[in-house]
C-alpha positions, -999 to 999 in steps of 0.1 A, spaced: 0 0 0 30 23 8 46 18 -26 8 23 -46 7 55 -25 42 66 -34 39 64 -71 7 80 -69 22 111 -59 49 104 -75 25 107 -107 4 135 -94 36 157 -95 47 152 -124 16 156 -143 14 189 -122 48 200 -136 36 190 -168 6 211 -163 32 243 -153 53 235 -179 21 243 -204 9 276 -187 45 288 -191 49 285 -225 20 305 -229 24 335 -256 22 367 -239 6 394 -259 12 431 -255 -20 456 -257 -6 482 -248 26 506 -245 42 539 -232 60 564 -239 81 590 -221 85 620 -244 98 658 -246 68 667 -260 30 657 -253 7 684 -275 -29 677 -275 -52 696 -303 -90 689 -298 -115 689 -325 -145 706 -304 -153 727 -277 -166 698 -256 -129 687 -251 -138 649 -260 -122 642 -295 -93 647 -301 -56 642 -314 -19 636 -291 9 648 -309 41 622 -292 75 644 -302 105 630 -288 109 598 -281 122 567 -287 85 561 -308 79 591 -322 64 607 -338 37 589 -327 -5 603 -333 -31 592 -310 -65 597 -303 -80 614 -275 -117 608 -265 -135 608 -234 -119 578 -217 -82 592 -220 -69 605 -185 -51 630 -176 -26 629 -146 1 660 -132 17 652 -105 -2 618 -101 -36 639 -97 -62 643 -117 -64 667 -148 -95 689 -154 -98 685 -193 -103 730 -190 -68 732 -176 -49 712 -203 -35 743 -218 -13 747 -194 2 713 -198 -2 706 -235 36 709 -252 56 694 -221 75 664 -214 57 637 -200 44 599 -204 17 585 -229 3 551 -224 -16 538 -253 -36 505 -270 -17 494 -298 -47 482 -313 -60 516 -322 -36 541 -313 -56 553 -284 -44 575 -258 -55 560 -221 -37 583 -197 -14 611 -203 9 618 -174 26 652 -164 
């Protein structure tokens, strides 16, 4: 009974590291990236501040284009951005993290 019980285990784990070995060799796929750049300008299409355009200059990326819309945030200082007071901030260094998939902007850090 000892020696059933033994290579049981015995079994168990290597079917478990079998079982690891699979999940490892999984493909991981990238849906998004960053970008630390000198210059971050955004130009918006409307008044309403929802559509619009990121100009990426200076980076290792660039020049990148990405769209703005009302999901992107906006970050200085690791606060929240009113969209009124991106003037001020519009044409300085900062970070960009975007979807690959359709060049959208997600949040734009100061």
């Amino acid at each position: 009974m000892y020696q059933l019980t033994t290579k049981l285990i015995a079994v168990f784990v290597c079917m478990a590291g079998l079982l690891v070995s699979q999940v490892s060799q999984a493909e991981y796929i990238a849906t998004e990236n960053s970008a630390e750049a000198n210059q971050l300008r955004i130009v918006f299409e409307d008044k309403s501040l929802q559509q619009g355009v990121l100009y990426v200059r200076g980076c290792e990326l660039c020049p990148l284009k990405l769209n703005v819309d009302g999901q992107t945030r906006f970050f200085y200082n690791n606060k929240d951005v009113q969209r009124g007071r991106l003037n001020v901030l519009s044409g300085k260094p900062g970070t960009v993290i975007y979807s690959l998939d359709d060049k959208q902007a997600i949040r734009i850090l100061w």
